[in-house]
C-alpha positions in Angstrom: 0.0 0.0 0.0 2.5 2.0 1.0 4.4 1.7 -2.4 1.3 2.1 -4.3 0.6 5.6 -2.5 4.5 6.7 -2.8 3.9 6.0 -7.3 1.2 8.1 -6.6 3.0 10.6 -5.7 5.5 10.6 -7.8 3.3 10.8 -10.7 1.5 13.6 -9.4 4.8 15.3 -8.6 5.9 14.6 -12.6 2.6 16.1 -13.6 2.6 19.2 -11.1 6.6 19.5 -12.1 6.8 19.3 -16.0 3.5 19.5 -17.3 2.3 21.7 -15.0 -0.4 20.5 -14.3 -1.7 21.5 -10.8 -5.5 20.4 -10.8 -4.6 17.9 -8.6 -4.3 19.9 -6.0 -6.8 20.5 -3.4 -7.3 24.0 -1.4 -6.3 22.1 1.9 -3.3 20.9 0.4 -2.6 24.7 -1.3 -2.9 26.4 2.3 -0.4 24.4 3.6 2.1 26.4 1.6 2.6 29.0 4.0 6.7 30.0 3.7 8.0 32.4 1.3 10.3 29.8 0.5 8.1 27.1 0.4 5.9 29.5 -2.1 8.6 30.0 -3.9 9.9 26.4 -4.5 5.5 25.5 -5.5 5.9 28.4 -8.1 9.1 26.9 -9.8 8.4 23.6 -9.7 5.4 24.7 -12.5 7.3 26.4 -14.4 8.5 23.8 -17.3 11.6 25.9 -19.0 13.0 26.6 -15.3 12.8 22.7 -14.5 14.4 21.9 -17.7 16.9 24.6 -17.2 17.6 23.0 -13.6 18.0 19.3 -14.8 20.1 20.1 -17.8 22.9 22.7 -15.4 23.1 19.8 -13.5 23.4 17.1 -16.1 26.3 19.4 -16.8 27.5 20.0 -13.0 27.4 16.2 -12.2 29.5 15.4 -15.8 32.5 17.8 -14.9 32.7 17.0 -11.4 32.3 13.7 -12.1 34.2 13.6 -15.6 37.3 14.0 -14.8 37.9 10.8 -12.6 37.1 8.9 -15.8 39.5 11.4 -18.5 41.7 12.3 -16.2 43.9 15.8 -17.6 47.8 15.1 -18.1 49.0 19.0 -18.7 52.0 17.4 -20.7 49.9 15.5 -23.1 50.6 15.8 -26.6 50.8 13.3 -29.3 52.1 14.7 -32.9 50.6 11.2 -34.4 46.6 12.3 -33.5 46.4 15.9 -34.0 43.1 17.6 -35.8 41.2 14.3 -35.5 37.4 14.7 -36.0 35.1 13.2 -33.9 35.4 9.3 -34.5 34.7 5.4 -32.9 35.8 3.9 -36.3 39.4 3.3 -36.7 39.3 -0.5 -36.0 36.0 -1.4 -37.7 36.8 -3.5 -40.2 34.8 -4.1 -43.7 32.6 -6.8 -43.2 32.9 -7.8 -46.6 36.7 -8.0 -45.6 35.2 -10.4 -42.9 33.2 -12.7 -45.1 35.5 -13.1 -47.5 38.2 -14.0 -45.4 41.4 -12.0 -43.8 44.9 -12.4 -45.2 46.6 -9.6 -44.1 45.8 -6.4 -41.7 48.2 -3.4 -41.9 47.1 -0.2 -39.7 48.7 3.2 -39.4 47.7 5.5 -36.9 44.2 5.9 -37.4 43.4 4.1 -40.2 43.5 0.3 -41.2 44.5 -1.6 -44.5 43.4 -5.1 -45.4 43.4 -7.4 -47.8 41.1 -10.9 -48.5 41.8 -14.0 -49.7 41.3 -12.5 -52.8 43.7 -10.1 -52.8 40.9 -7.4 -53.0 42.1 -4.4 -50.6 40.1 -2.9 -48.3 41.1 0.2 -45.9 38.7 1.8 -42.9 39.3 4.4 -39.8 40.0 8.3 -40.3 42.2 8.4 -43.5 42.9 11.9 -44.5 46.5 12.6 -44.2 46.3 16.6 -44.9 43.4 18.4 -46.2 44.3 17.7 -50.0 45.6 14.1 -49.3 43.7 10.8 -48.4 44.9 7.5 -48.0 41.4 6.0 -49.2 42.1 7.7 -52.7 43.8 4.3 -53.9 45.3 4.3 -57.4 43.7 2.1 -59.3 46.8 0.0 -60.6 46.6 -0.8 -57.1 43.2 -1.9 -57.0 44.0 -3.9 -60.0 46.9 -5.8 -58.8 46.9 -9.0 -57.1 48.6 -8.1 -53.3 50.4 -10.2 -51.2 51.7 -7.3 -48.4 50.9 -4.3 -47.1 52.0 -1.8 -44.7 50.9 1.7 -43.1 53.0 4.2 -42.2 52.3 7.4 -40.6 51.5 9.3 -43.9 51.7 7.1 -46.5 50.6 3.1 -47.7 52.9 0.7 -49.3 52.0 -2.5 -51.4 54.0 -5.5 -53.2 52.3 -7.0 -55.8 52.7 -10.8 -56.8 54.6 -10.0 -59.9 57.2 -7.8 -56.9 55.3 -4.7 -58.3 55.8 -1.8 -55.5 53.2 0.3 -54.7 53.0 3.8 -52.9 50.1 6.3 -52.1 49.7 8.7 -49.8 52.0 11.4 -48.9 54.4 11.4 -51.3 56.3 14.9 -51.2 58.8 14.1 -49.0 60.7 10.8 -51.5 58.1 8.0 -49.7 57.8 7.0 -53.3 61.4 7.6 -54.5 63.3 4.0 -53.9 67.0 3.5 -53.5 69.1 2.6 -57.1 70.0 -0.9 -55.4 66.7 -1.4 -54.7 65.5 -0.2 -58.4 68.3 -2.9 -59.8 67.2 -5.8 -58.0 63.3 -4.8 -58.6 64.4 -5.1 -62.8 66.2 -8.7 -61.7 63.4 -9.9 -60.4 63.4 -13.8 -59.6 65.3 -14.7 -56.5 67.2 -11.3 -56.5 63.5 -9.7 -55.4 61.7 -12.0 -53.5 59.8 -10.4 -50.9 59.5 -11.8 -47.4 59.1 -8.4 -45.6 57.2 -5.0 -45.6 57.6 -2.4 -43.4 56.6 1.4 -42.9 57.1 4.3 -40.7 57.5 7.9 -40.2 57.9 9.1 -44.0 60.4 5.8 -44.9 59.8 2.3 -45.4 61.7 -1.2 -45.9 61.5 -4.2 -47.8 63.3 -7.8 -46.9 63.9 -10.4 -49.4 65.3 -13.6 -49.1 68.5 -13.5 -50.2 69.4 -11.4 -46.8 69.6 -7.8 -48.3 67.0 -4.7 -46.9 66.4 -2.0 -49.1 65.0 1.3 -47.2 63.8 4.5 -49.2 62.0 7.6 -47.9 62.9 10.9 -46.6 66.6 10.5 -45.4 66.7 13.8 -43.8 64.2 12.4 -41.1 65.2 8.6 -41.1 68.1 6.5 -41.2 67.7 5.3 -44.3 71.6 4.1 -44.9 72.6 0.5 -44.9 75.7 -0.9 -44.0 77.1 -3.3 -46.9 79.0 -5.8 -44.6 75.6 -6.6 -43.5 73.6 -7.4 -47.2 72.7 -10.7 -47.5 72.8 -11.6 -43.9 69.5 -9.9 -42.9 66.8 -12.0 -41.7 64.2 -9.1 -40.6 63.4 -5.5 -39.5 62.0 -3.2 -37.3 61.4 0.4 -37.7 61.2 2.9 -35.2 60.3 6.3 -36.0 63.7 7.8 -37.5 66.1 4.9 -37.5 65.7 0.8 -37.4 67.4 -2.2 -35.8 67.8 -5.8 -37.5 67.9 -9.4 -36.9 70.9 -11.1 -38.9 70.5 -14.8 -40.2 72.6 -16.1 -37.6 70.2 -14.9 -34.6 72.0 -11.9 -33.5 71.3 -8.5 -33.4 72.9 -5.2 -35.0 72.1 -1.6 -35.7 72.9 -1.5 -39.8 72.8 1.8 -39.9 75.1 4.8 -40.0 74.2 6.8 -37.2 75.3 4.2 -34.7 77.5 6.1 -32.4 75.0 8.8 -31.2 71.8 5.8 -31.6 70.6 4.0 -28.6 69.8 1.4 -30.2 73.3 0.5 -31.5 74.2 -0.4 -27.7 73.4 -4.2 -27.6 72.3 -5.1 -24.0 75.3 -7.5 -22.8 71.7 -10.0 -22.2 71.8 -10.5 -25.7 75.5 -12.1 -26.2 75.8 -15.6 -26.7 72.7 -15.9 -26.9 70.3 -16.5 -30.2 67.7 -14.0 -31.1 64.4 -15.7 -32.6 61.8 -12.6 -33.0 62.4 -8.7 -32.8 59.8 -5.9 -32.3 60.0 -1.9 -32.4 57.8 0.8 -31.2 58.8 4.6 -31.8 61.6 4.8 -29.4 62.4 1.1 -28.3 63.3 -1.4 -29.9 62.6 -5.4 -28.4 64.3 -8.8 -28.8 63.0 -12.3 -27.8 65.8 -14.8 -26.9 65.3 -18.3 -27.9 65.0 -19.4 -24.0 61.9 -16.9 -24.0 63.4 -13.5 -22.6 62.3 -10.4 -23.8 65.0 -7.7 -23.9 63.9 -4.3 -24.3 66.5 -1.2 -24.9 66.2 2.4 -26.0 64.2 4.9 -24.7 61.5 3.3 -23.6 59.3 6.2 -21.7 56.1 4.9 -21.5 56.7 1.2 -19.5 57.9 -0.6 -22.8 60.3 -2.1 -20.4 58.5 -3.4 -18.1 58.2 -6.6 -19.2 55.5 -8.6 -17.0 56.0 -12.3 -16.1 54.5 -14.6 -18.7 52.9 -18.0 -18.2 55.0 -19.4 -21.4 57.6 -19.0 -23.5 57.1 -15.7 -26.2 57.6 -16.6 -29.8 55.9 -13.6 -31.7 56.6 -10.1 -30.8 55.0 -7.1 -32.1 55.0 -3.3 -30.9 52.8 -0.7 -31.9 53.7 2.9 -30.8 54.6 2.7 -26.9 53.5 -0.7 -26.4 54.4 -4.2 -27.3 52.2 -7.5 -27.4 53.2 -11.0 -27.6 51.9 -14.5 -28.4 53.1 -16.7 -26.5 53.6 -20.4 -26.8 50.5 -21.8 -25.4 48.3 -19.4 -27.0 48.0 -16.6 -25.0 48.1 -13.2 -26.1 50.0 -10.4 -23.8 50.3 -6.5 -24.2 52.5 -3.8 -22.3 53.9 -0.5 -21.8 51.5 2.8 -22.2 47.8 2.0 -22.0 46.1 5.4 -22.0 44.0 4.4 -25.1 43.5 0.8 -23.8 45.3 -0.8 -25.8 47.6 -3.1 -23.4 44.2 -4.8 -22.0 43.8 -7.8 -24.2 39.8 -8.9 -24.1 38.7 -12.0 -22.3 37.9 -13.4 -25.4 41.4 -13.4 -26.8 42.7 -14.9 -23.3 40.4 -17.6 -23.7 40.7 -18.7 -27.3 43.4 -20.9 -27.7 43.4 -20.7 -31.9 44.5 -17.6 -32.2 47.1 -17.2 -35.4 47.9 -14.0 -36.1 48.2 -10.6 -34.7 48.9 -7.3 -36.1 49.8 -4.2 -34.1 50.1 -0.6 -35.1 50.5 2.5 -33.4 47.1 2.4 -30.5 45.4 -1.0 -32.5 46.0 -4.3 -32.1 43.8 -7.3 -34.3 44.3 -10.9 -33.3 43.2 -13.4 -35.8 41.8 -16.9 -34.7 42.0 -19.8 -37.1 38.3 -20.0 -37.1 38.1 -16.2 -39.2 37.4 -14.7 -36.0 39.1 -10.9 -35.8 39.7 -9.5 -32.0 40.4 -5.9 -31.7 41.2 -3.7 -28.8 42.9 -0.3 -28.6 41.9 3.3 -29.9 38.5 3.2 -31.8 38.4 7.1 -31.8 37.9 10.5 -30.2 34.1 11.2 -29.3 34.9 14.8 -29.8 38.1 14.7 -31.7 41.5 16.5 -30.8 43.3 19.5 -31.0 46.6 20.9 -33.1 48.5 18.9 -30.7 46.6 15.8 -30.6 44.9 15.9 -27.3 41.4 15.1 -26.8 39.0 17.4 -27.0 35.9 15.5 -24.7 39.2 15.2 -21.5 40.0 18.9 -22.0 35.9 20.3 -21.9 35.4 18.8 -19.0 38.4 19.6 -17.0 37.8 23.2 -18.5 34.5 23.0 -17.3 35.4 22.3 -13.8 37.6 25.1 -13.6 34.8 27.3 -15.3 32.4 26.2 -13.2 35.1 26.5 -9.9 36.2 29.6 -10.7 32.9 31.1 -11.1 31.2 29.7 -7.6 33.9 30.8 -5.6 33.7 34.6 -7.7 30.5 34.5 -6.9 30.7 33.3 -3.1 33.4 35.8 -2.3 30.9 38.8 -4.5 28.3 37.6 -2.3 29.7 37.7 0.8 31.3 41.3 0.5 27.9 42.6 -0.7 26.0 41.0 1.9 28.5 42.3 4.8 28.6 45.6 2.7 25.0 45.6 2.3 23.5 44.9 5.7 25.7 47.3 7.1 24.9 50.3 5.3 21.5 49.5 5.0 20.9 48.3 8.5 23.2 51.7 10.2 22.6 54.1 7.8 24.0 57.5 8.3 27.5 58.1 7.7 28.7 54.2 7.1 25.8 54.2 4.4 27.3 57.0 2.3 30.8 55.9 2.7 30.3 52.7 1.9 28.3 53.8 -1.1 30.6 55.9 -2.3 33.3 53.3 -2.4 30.4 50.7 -4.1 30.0 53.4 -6.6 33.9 54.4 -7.0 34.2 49.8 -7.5 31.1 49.8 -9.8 32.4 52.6 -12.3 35.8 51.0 -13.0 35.5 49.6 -16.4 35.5 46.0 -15.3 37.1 44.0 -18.1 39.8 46.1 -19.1 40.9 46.9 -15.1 40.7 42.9 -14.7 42.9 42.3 -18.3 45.6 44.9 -16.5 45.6 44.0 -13.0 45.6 40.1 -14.9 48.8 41.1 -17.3 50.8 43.2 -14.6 50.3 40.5 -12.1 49.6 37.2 -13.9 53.0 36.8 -15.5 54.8 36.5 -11.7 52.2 33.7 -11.2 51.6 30.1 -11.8 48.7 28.6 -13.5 47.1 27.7 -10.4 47.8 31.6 -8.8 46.5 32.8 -11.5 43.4 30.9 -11.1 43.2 31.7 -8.0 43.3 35.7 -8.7 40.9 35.7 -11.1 38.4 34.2 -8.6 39.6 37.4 -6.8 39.5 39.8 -9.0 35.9 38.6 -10.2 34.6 38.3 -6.9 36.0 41.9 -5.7 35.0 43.6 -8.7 31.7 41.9 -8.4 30.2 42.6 -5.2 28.3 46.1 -5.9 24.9 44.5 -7.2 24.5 42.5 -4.4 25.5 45.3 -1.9 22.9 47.2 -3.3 19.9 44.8 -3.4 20.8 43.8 0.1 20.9 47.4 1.5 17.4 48.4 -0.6 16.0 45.3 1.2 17.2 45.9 4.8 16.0 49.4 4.5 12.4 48.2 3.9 12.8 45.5 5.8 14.0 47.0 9.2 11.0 49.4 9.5 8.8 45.8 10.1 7.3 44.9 13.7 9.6 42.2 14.4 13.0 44.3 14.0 11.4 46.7 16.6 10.6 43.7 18.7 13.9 42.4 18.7 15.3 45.8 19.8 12.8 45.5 22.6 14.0 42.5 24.0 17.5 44.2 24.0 19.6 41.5 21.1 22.9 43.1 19.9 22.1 45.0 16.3 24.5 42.7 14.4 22.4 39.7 15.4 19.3 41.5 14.1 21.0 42.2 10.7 22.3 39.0 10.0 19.7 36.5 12.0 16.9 37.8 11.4 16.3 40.7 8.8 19.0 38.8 6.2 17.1 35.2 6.1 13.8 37.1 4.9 16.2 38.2 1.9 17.7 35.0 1.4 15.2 34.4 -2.0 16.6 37.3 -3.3 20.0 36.8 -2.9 19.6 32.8 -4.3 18.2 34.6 -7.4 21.2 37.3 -8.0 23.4 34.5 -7.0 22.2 32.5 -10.1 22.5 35.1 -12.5 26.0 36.5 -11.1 27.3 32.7 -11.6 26.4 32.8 -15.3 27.9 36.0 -15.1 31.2 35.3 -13.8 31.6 32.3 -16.2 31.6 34.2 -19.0 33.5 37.0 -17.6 36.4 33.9 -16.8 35.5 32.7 -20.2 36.0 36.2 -21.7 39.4 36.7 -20.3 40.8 33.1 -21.2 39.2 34.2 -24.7 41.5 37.2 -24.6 44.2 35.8 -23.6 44.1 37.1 -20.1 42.5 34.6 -17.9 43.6 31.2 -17.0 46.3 30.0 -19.5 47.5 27.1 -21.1 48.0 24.3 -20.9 45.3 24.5 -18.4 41.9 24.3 -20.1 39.1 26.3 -19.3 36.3 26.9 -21.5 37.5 30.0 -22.5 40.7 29.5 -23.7 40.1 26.5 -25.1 37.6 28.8 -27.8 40.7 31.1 -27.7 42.8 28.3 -29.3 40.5 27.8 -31.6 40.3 31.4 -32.7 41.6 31.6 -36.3 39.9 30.9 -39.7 41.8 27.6 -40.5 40.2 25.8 -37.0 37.3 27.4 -37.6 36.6 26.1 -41.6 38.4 22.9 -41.2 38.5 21.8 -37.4 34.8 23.0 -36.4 34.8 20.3 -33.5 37.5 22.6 -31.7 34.8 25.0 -30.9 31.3 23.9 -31.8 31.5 21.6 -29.0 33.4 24.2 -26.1 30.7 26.7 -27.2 27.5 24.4 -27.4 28.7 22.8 -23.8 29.4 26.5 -22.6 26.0 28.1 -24.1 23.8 25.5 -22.7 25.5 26.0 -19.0 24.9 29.5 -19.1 21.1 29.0 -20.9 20.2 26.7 -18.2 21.8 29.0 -15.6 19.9 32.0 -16.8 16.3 30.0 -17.0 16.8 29.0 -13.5 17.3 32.5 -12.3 14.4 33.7 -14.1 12.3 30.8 -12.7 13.1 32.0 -9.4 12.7 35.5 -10.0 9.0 34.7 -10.8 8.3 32.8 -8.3 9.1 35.3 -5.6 7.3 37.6 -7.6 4.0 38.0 -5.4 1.6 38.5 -8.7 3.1 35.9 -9.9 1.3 33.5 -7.1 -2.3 35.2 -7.5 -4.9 32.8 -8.7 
């Protein structure tokens, strides 16, 4: 019965409350509304905008206090690979036709994907526009045409080798990715056993080839990349792996060796002493280690491994594949299972269930933030970076972390702005109103002296002159100053015109009666029958102090980067090319932003009805 009567309530309360529907109500139930701020909370609930104004702030307040535990901020992040992404989830979602016709080969740069069938038929998916004019999906068709048997993705460009040895390059191509190496040009007119390809690699604007007579040929843009070989080492090399400028090899007698020229300032050159006498069976690279597998299972790793790519964890078998995408490496081990470490903040070091629990799995392919793992049965597993909900920024950060970090510093800065306004203005306020005399015209004076300073350029001074000595965080904190000190006139003002009508009433002279101390009457008993009020103006000077925050970030003057506010975050994106090309840089700060402040405003004007006494007739 009891939870029969409590539905019936709440339906009444949904009716009353967003429809507005108040026929329900009976007169015995409307007299018991006797408060002002009981009145006042009857009125609002009725009003439809004001309650949707209410739940949508704090839809809003709950997702930025909230947010953050979930995309936490790293001030240091920024990733060169994943700048100007629009918003996205597809970067690993393969072509099902790619699917049904079964997967030979996977290939994936750093946010797009290359496959081919059993066909040879190539398919590619994920975000695939290099530059504005240049797109990886915009295939030649010789290479359509051609029956493939590799591929690889590199940062900015795709390679291919036909059956017939045919080489293929698209992409970016301005910088030699397409220009290959007169050795390799001979042994590509030999053909036969001379160019016999066993190995295709790419990278950062160069790429590699291994055939099986031992020799690498590398082309690309030399001035960024090692691209030099040693010739004592031709014919001896059994595979590569690229980093991002320079590459390490694994020679056909199971040893390791940097081949290139630049091995006296390289890390790589330095061969860990774990590696001697022993015999090498498998080597990986990400883009600043590199990773060896020993044939009694140990994984050496060496370089600059910055994100954990060393921290190898303790596996349940012996590796025999390794494979490393761009600050991570997974392995397969012997009995099946699949492992991943090293950086994880796109996910992509936690393998599914699914892949732990198959025990077919035959092949897995790794790129930058992706990783596929292939069971025998056709079954493709993917984990890793699927895409930015709100894509990133010119230097590759993501845009949904920094809005709601910005917005709790918004939202923070303007609450305490507005606390600190209130509070002066109430004190202020009650004093001169309360006293009178010659505390009311000083104080006046001053509030009037406070509210004629032109308030945005005094706060862009006092922020330039002072901010520089600060940190990001005492600069934060001084705006919340500044705002709140600057602020505080309004309030002063609407609190000394209420105490002067207000201390005329019965009770005030009642109180003085009974002899209690004239603060105590100011602040106990005339200030709670202003306390609607003041809620009201201290809506409307929240919404107000956002956008003055947002206003001086915009300006340059507020809170600055790399710590993101919403205002400064529209500042970065304040030039034609983010705003034609990149519009997720600022539709979604601003949208976020004008829907706050809306919501703020419709619940200030919901309030100020509903202590508006006409407003209650019937």
């Amino acid at each position: 019965m009891k939870a029969k009567k409590k539905e019936f309530f709440l339906v009444r309360w949904f009716k009353r409350c967003v429809l507005g529907d108040r026929s329900e109500l009976s007169t015995e139930e409307e007299e018991r509304i006797q408060t002002p701020m009981r009145a006042m909370v009857a009125s609002f609930v009725h009003k439809p905008l004001a309650m949707i104004g209410l739940i949508v702030f704090l839809a809003i307040f709950v997702f930025v206090l909230v947010g953050p535990k979930f995309w936490p901020l790293d001030l240091s992040e920024q990733d060169a690979s994943l700048t100007n992404l629009p918003p996205s989830s597809d970067m690993m979602k393969v072509p099902d036709a790619m699917l049904k016709a079964g997967i030979a080969d996977i290939a994936s740069g750093n946010t797009y994907g290359l496959g081919t069938d059993a066909n040879g038929q190539l398919y590619i998916w994920g975000h695939t526009k290099i530059t504005d004019k240049i797109d990886i999906a915009d295939i030649p068709q010789e290479v359509h045409d051609a029956d493939l048997v590799y591929i690889a993705a590199g940062t900015d460009h795709a390679v291919a080798v036909a059956e017939d040895g045919q080489v293929y390059v698209w992409g970016n191509t301005r910088l030699q990715q397409d220009k290959f190496s007169t050795d390799m040009t001979k042994a590509m007119k030999k053909g036969g056993e001379d160019w016999d390809v066993i190995q295709l690699e790419a990278s950062n604007q160069f790429s590699a080839i291994v055939c099986s007579d031992g020799n690498l040929y590398l082309w690309g843009n030399g001035n960024m990349a090692d691209i030099k070989i040693r010739s004592k080492y031709q014919g001896n090399i059994a595979k590569v792996a690229l980093t991002e400028n320079e590459y390490i090899c694994l020679l056909t007698d199971g040893t390791v060796a940097y081949t290139g020229y630049k091995d006296k300032n390289s890390s790589f050159a330095k061969i860990p002493a774990q590696l001697k006498g022993k015999t090498v069976v498998d080597i990986a690279s990400t883009s600043k280690s590199v990773a060896a597998i020993t044939e009694d299972g140990e994984i050496v790793v060496w370089g600059n491994a910055t994100k954990g790519e060393d921290a190898v964890p303790e596996l349940a078998s012996k590796p025999v594949h390794l494979y490393g995408g761009r600050y991570h490496y997974t392995a397969l081990l012997e009995n099946g299972d699949v492992v991943s470490w090293g950086d994880n903040k796109y996910r992509q070091i936690d393998v599914p269930d699914e892949v732990q629990a198959a025990d077919n799995i035959t092949a897995i392919y790794v790129s930058n933030y992706q990783n596929y793992a292939l069971a025998d049965d056709g079954q493709l597993y993917t984990w890793g970076l699927k895409g930015f909900t709100l894509g990133t920024d010119g230097l590759g950060r993501d845009m949904l972390t920094r809005i709601v970090n910005g917005g709790r510093v918004t939202m923070t800065v303007g609450a305490i702005s507005v606390i600190i306004a209130t509070i002066l203005g109430v004190l202020f306020g009650g004093i001169a109103g309360y006293f009178g005399g010659t505390l009311d015209i000083v104080i006046m004076r001053v509030a009037e002296i406070v509210g004629g300073l032109p308030f945005i350029p005094f706060a862009m001074i006092l922020s330039a002159v002072i901010g520089t000595r600060l940190d990001p965080t005492q600069r934060m904190y001084l705006i919340m100053v500044v705002l709140g000190v600057l602020s505080w006139v309004p309030t002063c003002r609407l609190v000394r015109a209420q105490i002067l009508a207000q201390r005329e009433m019965e009770y005030v002279t009642a109180a003085k009666a009974m002899g209690i101390r004239e603060g105590t009457i100011v602040f106990r008993h005339i200030l709670p029958n202003v306390i609607s009020l003041l809620i009201v103006s201290m809506t409307l000077d929240f919404a107000t102090c956002m956008l003055t925050e947002s206003t001086l970030s915009y300006l340059g003057f507020g809170i600055p980067l790399p710590t993101p506010t919403w205002g400064n975050l529209l500042n970065g994106a304040n030039n034609s090319i983010v705003i034609q090309q990149y519009w997720w840089q600022w539709v979604f700060p601003a949208a976020i932003f004008g829907i706050c402040t809306i919501c703020i405003n419709l619940i200030g004007d919901g309030l100020r009805d509903a202590l508006d006494p006409k407003a209650l007739e019937r």
